[in-house]
C-alpha positions in Angstrom: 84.8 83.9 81.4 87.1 87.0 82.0 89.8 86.5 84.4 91.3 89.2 86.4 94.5 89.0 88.1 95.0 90.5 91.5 98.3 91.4 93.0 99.8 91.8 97.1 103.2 93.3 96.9 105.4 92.8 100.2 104.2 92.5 103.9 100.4 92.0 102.6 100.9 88.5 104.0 101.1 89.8 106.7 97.6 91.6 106.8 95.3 91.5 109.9 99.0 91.1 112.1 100.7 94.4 111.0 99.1 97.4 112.3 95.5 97.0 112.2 94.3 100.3 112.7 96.1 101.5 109.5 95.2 98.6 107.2 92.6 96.6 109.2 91.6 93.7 111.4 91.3 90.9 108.1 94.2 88.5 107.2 95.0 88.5 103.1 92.9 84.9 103.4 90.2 87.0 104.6 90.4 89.7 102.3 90.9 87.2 99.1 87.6 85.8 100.0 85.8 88.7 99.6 87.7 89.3 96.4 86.6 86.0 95.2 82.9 86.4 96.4 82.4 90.0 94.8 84.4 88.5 91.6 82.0 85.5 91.1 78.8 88.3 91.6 80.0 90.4 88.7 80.3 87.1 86.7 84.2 86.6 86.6 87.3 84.8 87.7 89.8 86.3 89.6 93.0 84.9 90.8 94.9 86.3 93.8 98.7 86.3 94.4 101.4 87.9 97.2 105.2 88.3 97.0 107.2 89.6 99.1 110.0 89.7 96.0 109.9 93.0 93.6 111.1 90.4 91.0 108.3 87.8 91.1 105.6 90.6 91.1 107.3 91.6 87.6 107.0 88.0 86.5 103.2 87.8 86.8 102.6 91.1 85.5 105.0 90.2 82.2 102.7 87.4 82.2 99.4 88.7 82.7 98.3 88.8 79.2 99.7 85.3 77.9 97.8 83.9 81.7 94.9 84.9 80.0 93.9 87.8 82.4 92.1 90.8 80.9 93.1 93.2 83.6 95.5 93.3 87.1 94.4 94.7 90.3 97.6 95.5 92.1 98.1 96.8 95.4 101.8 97.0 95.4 102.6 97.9 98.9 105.9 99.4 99.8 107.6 99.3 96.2 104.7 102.1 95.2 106.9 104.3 96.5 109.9 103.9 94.8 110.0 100.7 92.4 110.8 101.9 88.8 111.1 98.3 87.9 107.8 97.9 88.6 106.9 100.9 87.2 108.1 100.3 83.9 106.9 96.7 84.1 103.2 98.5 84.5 104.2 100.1 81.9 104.9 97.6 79.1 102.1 95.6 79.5 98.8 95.6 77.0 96.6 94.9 79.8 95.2 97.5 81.9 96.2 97.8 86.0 94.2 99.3 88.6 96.5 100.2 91.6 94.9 99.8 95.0 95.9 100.4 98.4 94.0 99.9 102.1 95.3 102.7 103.8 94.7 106.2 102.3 98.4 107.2 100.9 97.4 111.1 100.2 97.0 111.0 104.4 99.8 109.3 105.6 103.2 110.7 105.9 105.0 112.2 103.0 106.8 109.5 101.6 103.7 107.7 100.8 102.1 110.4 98.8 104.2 109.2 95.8 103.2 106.5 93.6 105.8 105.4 90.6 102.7 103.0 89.2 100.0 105.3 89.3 101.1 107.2 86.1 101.0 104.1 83.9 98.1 102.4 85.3 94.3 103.2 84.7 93.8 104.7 88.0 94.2 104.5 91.5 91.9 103.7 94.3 93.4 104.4 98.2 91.7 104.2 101.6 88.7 101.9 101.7 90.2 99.5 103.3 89.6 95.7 101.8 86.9 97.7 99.8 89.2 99.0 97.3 90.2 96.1 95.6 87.0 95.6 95.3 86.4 98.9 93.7 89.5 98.1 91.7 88.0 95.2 90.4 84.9 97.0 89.4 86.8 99.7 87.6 88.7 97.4 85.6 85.3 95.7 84.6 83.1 98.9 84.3 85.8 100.7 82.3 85.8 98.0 79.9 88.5 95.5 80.6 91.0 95.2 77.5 89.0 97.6 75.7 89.2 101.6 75.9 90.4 103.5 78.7 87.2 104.5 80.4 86.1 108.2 79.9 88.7 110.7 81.5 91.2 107.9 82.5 94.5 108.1 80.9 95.2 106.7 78.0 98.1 103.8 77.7 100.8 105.6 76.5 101.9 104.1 73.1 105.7 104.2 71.9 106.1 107.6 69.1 106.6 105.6 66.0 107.1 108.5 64.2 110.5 109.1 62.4 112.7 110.8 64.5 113.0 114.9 63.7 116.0 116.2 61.9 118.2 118.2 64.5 119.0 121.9 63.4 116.9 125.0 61.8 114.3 124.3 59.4 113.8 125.7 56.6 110.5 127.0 54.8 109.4 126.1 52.0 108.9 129.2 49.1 
């Protein structure tokens, strides 16, 4: 059965507490049960994790693949915003993210409208409430987990193995 990992980044715990009417009434126990429901209805495992530490969110994603998950769905809270470490943790692993967030970023204040993880993961999914992991999940799965990047998502960039180029003017051949 294919397993998915899904990832809360920091104050997610405290979902349901911390400002409702931006990121809704549920608690993160709440909102993992309907992860787990909608998981088991499309015919797969998912577990669900929160930190509140940068570092232990780059553990589990450095992880993912030798876990056994075929995909993360990470909603990475605050550190969206300006984690590179995260960012480049995306970044270096083989199996594909899906970045989520509750609250629609692109129409919240300036700061927000950045995402460091969005350019390395498969795509992005913002302001359906608990609905977009959900919708996050589904990508993953739709787009064909561990497989191809679905049609018109970015590619995973791969490292130019190509020799380096020689610095100076070429010449041409004759």
């Amino acid at each position: 059965m294919t397993s998915v990992l899904v990832l809360h980044g920091p104050n997610l715990n405290l979902l349901g507490a911390r400002e409702p009417a931006v990121y809704g009434a549920l608690s993160l126990r709440e909102v993992d049960r309907l992860i787990q429901a909608h998981a088991r209805r499309r015919g797969v495992r998912v577990e669900c994790r929160q930190s509140n530490a940068e570092g232990q969110l780059i553990e589990w994603l450095q992880r993912a693949e030798a876990a056994g998950f075929a995909g993360v769905v990470f909603n990475p809270g605050a550190f969206t915003h300006y984690s590179v470490a995260l960012r480049d943790a995306v970044a270096a692993i083989r199996v594909p993210v899906v970045e989520v967030h509750l609250s629609n970023v692109h129409g919240r204040e300036e700061f927000r409208r950045h995402s460091m993880i969005a350019g390395v993961a498969r795509g992005q999914i913002s302001g359906f409430g608990p609905r977009s992991y959900l919708l996050g999940l589904d990508a993953l799965l739709d787009g064909g987990v561990g497989g191809a990047a679905a049609p018109g998502a970015p590619a995973r960039r791969a490292r130019d193995r190509r020799a380096p180029r020689a610095r100076g003017r070429r010449r041409r051949a004759r």
